[in-house]
N, C-alpha and C positions, 0 to 999 in steps of 0.2 A: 823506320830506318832513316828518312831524310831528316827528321825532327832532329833526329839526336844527332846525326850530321851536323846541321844547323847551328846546332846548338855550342859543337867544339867548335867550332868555325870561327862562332862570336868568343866563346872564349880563348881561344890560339890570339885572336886579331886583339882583345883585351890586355892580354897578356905581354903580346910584344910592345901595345902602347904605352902598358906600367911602365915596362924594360927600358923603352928610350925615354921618361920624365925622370928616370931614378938617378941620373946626376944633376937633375934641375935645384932649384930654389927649395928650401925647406918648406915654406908656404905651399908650394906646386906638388911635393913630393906626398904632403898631410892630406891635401884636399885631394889631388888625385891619383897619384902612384901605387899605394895602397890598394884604394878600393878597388881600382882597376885592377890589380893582382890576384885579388880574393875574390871577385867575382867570375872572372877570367876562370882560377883555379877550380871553382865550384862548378864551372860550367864543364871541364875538363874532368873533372871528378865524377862530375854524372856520365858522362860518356865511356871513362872507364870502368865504371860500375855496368855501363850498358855491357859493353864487351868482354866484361867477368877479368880483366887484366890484373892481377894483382898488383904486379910490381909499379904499372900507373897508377891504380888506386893510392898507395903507397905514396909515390912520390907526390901526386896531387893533395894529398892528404898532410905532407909535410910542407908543402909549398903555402897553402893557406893560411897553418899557425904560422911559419914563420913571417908570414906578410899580416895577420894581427897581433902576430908579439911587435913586427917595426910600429903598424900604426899604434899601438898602444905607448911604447917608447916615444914616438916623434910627439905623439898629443902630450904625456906626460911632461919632455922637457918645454912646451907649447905653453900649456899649462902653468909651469913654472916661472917664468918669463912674464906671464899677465899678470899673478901676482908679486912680484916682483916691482913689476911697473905699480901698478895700484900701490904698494907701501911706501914705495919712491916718490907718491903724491902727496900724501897722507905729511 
């Protein structure tokens, strides 16, 4: 019972630090906004699996995709941008 305590704990405390980087720099947002959201989320996820909650399973459950559909978007346009530069050298 404390573990899994523990464990939302660190993911709530993840989660609110994603919360305040998400109007930062797009570099800050890539490297760490993101990850902190989805780890946060998973941590959250298990605890409401612990507690059989459906409707947090649920929202924890949509909270994750939507924080790897952003990092997948912010890498993509990230992505775009280095090539970009590289054919501008060329």
């Amino acid at each position: 019972m404390i573990f899994q305590r523990i464990i939302a704990i660190i993911g709530l405390v993840f989660i609110v630090f994603g919360n305040f980087l998400i109007s930062s720099k797009l570099s800050i947002r890539r490297r760490y906004t993101y990850p902190l959201l989805i780890i946060g989320g998973i941590c959250l996820l298990y605890y409401s699996v612990y507690l059989k909650d459906k409707i947090f399973i649920i929202l924890q459950s949509i909270l994750i995709i939507t924080s790897i559909i952003g990092l997948i978007r912010i890498n993509k346009k990230h992505l775009k941008k280095e090539i970009n530069k590289i054919k501008g050298k060329k």
